[in-house]
Biopython code that builds the backbone (N, CA, C, O; Angstrom):
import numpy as np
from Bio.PDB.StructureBuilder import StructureBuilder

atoms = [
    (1, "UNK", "N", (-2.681, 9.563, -13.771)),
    (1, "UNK", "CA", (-1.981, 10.299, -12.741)),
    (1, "UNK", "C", (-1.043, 9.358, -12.005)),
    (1, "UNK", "O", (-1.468, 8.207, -11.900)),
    (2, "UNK", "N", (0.235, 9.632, -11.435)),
    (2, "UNK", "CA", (0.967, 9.369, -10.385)),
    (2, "UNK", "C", (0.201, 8.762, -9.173)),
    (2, "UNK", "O", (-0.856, 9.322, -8.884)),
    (3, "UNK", "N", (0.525, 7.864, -8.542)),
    (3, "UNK", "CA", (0.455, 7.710, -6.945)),
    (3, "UNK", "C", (1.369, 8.790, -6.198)),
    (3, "UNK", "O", (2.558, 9.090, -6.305)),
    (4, "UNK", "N", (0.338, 9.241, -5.410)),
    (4, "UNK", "CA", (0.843, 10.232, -4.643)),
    (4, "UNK", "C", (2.075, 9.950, -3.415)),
    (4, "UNK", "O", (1.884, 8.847, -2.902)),
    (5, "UNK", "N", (3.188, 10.618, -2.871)),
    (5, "UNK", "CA", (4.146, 10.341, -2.010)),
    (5, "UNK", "C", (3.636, 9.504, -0.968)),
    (5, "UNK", "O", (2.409, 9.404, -0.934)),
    (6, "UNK", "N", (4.284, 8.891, -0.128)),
    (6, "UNK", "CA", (3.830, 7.803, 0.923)),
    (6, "UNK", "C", (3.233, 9.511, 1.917)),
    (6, "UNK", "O", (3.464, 10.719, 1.896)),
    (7, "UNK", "N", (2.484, 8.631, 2.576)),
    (7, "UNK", "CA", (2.162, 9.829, 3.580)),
    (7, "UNK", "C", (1.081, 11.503, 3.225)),
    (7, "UNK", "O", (0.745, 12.419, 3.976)),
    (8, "UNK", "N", (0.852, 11.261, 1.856)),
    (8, "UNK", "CA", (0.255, 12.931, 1.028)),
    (8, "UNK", "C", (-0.810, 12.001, 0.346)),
    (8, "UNK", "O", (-0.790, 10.828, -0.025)),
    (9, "UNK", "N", (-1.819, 13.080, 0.331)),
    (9, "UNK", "CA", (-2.827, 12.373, -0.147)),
    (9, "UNK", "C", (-3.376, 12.810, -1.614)),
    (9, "UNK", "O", (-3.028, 13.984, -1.746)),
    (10, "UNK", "N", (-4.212, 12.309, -2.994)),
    (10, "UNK", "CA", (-4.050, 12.593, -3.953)),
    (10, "UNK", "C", (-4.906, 14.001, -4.061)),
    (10, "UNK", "O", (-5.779, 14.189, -3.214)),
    (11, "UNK", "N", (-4.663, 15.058, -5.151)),
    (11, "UNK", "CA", (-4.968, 16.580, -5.175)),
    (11, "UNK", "C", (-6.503, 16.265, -5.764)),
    (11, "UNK", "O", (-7.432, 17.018, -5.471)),
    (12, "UNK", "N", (-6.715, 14.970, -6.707)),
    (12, "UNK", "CA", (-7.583, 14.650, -7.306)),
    (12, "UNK", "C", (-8.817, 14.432, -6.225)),
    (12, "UNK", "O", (-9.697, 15.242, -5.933)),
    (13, "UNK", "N", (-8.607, 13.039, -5.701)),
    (13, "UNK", "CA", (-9.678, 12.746, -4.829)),
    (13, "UNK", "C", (-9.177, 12.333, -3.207)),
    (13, "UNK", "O", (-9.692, 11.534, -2.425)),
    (14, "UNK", "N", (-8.436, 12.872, -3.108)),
    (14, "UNK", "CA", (-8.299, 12.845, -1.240)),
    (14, "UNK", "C", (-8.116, 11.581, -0.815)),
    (14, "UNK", "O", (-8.275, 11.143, 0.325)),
    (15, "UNK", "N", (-7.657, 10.823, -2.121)),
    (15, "UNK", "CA", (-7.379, 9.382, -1.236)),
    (15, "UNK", "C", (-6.327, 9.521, -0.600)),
    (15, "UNK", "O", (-5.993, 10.705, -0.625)),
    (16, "UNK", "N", (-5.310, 8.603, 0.225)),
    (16, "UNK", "CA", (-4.019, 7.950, 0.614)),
    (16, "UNK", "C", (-3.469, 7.457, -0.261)),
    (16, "UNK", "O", (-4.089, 7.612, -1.314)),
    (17, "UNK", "N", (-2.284, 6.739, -0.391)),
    (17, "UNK", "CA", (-1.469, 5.768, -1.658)),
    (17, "UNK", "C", (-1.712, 4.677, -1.048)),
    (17, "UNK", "O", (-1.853, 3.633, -1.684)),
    (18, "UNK", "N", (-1.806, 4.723, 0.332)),
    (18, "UNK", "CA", (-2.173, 3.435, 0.850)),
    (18, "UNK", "C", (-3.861, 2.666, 0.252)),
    (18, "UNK", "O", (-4.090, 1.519, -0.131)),
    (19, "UNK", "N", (-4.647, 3.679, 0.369)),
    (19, "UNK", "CA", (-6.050, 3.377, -0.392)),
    (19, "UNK", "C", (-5.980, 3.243, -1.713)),
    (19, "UNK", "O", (-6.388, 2.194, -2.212)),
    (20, "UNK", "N", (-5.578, 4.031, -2.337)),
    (20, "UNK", "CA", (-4.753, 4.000, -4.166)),
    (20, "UNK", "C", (-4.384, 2.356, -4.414)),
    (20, "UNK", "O", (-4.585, 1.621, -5.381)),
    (21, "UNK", "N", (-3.863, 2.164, -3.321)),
    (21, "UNK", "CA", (-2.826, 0.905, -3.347)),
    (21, "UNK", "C", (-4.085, -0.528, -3.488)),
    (21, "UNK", "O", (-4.131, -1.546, -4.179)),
    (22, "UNK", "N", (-4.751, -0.071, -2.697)),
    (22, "UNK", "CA", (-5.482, -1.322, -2.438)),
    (22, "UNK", "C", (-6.313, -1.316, -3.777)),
    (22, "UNK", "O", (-6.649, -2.444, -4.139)),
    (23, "UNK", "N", (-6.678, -0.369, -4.514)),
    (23, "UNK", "CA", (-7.607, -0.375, -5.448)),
    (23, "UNK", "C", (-6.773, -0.194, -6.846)),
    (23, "UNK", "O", (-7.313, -0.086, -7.947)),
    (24, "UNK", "N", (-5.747, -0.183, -6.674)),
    (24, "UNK", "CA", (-5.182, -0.536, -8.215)),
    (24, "UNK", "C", (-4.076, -1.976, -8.443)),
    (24, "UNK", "O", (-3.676, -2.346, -9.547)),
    (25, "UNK", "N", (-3.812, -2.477, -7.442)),
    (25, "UNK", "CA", (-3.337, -3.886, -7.264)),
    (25, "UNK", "C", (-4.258, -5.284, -6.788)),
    (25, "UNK", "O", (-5.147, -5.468, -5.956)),
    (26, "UNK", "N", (-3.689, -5.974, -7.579)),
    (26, "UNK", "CA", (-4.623, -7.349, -7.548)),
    (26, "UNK", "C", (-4.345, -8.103, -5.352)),
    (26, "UNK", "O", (-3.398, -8.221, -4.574)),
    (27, "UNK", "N", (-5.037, -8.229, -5.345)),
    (27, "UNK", "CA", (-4.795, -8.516, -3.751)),
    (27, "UNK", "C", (-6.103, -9.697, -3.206)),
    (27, "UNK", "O", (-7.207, -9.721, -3.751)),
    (28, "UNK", "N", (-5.747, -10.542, -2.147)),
    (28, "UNK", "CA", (-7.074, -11.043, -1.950)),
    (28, "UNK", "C", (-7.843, -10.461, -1.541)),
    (28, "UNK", "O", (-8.728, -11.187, -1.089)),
    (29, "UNK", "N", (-8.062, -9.318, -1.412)),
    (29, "UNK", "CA", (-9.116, -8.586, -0.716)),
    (29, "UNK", "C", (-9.907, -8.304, -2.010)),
    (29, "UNK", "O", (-11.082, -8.642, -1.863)),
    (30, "UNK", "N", (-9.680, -7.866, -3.060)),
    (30, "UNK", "CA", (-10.446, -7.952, -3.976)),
    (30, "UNK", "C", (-10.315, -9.142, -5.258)),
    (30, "UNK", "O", (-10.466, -8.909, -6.458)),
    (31, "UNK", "N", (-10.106, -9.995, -4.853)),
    (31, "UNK", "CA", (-10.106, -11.071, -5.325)),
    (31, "UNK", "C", (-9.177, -11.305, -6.554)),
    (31, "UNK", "O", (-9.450, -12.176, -7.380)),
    (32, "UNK", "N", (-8.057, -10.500, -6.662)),
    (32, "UNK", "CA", (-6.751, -10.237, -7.772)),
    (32, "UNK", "C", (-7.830, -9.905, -8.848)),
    (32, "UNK", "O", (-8.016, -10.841, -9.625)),
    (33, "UNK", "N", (-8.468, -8.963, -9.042)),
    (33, "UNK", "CA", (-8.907, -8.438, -10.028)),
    (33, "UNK", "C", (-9.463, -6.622, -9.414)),
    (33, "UNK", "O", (-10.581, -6.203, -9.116)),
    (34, "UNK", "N", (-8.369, -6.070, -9.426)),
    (34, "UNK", "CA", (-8.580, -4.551, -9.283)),
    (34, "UNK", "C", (-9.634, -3.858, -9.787)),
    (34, "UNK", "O", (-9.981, -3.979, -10.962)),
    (35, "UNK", "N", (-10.219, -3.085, -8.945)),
    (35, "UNK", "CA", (-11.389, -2.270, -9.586)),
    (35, "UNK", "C", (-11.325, -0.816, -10.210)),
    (35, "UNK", "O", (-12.233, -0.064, -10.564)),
    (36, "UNK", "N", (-9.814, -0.658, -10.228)),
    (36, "UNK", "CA", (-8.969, 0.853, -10.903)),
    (36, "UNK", "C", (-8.044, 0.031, -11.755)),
    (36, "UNK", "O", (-7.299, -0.847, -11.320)),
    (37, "UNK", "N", (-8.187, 0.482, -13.300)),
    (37, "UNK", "CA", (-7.118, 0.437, -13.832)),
    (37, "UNK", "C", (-5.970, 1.361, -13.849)),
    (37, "UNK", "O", (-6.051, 2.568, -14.078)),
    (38, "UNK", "N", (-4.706, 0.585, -13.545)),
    (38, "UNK", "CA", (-3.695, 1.613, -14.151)),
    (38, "UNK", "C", (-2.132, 0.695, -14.477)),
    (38, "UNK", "O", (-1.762, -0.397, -14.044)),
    (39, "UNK", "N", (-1.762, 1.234, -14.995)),
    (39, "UNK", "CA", (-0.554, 0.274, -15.853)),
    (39, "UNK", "C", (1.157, 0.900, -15.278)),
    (39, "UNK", "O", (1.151, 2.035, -14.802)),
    (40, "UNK", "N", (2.075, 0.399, -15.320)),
    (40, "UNK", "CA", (3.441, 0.481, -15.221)),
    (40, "UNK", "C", (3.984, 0.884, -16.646)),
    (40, "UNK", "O", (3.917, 0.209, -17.673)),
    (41, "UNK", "N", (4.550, 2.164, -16.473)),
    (41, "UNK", "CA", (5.591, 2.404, -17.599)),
    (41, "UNK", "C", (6.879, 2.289, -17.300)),
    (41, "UNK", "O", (7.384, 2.950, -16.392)),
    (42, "UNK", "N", (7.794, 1.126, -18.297)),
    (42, "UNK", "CA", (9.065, 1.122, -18.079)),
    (42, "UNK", "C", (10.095, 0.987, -19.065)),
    (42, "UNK", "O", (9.931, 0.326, -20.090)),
    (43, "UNK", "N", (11.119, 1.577, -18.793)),
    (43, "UNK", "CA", (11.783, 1.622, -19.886)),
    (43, "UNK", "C", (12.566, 0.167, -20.240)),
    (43, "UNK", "O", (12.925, -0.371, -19.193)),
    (44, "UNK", "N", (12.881, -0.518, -21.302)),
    (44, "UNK", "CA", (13.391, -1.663, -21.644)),
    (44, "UNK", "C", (15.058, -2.418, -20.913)),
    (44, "UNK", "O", (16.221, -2.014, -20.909)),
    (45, "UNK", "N", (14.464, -3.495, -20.442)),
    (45, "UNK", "CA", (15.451, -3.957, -19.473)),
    (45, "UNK", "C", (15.874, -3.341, -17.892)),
    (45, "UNK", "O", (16.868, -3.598, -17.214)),
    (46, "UNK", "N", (14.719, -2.440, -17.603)),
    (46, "UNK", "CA", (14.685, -2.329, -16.127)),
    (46, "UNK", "C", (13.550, -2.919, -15.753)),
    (46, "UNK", "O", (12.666, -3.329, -16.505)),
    (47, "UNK", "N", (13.579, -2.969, -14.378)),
    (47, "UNK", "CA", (12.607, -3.693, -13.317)),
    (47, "UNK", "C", (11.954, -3.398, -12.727)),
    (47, "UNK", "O", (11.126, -4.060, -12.101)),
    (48, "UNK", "N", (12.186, -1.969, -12.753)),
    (48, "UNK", "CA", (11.340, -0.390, -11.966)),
    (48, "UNK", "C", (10.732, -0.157, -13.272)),
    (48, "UNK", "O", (11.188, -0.526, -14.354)),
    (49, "UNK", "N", (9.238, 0.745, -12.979)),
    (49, "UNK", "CA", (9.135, 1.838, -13.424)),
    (49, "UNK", "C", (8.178, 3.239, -13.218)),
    (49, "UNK", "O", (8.750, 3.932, -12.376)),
    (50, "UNK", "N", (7.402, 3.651, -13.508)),
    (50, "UNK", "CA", (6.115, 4.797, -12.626)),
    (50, "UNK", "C", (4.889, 3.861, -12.971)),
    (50, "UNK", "O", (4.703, 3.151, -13.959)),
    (51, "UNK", "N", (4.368, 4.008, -12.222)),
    (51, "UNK", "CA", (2.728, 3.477, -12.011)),
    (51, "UNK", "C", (1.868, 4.583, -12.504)),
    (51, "UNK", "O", (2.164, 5.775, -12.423)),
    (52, "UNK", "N", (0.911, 4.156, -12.959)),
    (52, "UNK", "CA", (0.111, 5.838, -13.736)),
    (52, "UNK", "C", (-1.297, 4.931, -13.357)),
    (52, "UNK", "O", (-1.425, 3.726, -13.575)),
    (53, "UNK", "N", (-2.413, 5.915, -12.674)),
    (53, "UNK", "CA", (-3.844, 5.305, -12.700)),
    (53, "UNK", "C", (-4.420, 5.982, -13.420)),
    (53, "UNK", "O", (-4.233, 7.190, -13.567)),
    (54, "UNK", "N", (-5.542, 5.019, -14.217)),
    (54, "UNK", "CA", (-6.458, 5.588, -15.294)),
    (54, "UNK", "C", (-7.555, 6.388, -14.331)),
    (54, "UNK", "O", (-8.328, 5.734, -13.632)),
    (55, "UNK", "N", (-7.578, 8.031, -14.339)),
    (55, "UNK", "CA", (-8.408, 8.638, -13.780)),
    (55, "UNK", "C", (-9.830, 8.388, -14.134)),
    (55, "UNK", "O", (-10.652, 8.263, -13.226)),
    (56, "UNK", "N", (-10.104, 8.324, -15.099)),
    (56, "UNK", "CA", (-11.365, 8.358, -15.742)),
    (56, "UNK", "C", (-11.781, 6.779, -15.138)),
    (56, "UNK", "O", (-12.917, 6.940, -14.691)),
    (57, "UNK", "N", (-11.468, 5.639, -14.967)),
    (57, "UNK", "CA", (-11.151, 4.576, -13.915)),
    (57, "UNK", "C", (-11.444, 4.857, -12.335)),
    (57, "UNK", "O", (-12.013, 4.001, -11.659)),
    (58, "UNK", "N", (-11.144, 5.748, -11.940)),
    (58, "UNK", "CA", (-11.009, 5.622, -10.429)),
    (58, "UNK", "C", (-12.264, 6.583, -10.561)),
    (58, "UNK", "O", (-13.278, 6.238, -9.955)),
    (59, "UNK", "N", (-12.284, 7.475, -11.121)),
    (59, "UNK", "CA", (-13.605, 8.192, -10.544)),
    (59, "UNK", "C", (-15.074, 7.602, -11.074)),
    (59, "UNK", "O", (-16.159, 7.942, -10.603)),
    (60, "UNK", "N", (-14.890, 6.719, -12.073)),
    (60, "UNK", "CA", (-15.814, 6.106, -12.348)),
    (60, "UNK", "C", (-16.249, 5.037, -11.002)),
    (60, "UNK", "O", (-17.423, 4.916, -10.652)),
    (61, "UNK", "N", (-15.315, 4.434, -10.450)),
    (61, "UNK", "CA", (-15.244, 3.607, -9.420)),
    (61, "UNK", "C", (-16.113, 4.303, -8.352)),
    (61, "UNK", "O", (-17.203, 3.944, -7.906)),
    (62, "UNK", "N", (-15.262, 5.539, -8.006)),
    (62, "UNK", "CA", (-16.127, 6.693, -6.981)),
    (62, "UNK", "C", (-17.565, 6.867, -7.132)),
    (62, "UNK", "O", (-18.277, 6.913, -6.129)),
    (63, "UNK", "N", (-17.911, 6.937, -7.972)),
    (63, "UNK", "CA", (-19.178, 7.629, -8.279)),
    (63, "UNK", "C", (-20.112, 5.949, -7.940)),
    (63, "UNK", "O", (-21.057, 5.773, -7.170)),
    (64, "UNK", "N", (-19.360, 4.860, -8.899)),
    (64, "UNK", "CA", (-20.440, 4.005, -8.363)),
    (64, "UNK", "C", (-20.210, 3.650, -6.833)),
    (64, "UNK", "O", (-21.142, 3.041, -6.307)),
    (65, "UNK", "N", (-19.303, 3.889, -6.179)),
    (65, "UNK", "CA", (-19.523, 3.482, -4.675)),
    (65, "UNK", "C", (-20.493, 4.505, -3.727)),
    (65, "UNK", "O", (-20.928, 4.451, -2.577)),
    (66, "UNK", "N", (-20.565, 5.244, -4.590)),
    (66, "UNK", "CA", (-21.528, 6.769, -4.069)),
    (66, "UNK", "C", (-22.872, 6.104, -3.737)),
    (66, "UNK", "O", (-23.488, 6.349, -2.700)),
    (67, "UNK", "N", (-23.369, 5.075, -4.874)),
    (67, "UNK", "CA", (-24.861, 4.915, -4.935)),
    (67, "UNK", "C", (-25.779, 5.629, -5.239)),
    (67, "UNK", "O", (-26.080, 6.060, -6.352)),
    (68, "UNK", "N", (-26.415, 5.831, -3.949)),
    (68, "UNK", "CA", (-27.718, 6.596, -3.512)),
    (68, "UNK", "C", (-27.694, 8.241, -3.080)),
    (68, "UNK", "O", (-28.467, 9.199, -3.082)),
    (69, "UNK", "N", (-26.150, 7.897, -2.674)),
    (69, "UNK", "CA", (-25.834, 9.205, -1.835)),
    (69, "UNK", "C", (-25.868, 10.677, -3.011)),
    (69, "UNK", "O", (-25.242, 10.837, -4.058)),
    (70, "UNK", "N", (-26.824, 11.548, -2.341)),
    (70, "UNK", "CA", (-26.742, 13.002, -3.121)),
    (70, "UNK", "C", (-25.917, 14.052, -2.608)),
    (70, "UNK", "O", (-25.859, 15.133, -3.193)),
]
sb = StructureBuilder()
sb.init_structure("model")
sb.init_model(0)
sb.init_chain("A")
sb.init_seg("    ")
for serial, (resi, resn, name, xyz) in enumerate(atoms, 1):
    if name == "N":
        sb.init_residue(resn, " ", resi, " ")
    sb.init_atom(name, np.array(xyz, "f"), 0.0, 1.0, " ", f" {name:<3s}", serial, name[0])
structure = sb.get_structure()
């Protein structure tokens, strides 16, 4: 899936892009090793391109931060 617009939150799981953000980029907060995969598609010889997160990734993530919780 897309990162959602600055400011809208995802239809999937109610995150922010700002929260999206933190969990699919390497950062010191998680020690440059992201706990969501998702990859950049771009077309050849640009510098831009869309960010796509592996869903099956992030909700796997979700569920283990869940724990205990029923």
């Amino acid at each position: 899936m897309r990162l959602p617009r600055s400011g809208q939150a995802d239809p999937i799981t109610g995150l922010r892009r700002s929260t999206l953000n933190d969990l699919i980029l390497p950062t010191a907060a998680n020690g440059f090793k992201p706990p969501v995969r998702s990859i950049v598609l771009r077309k050849p010889g640009r510098s831009r391109g869309c960010r796509l997160i592996d869903v099956s990734s992030l909700l796997a993530f979700l569920h283990g931060q869940a724990g205990g919780v029923k």
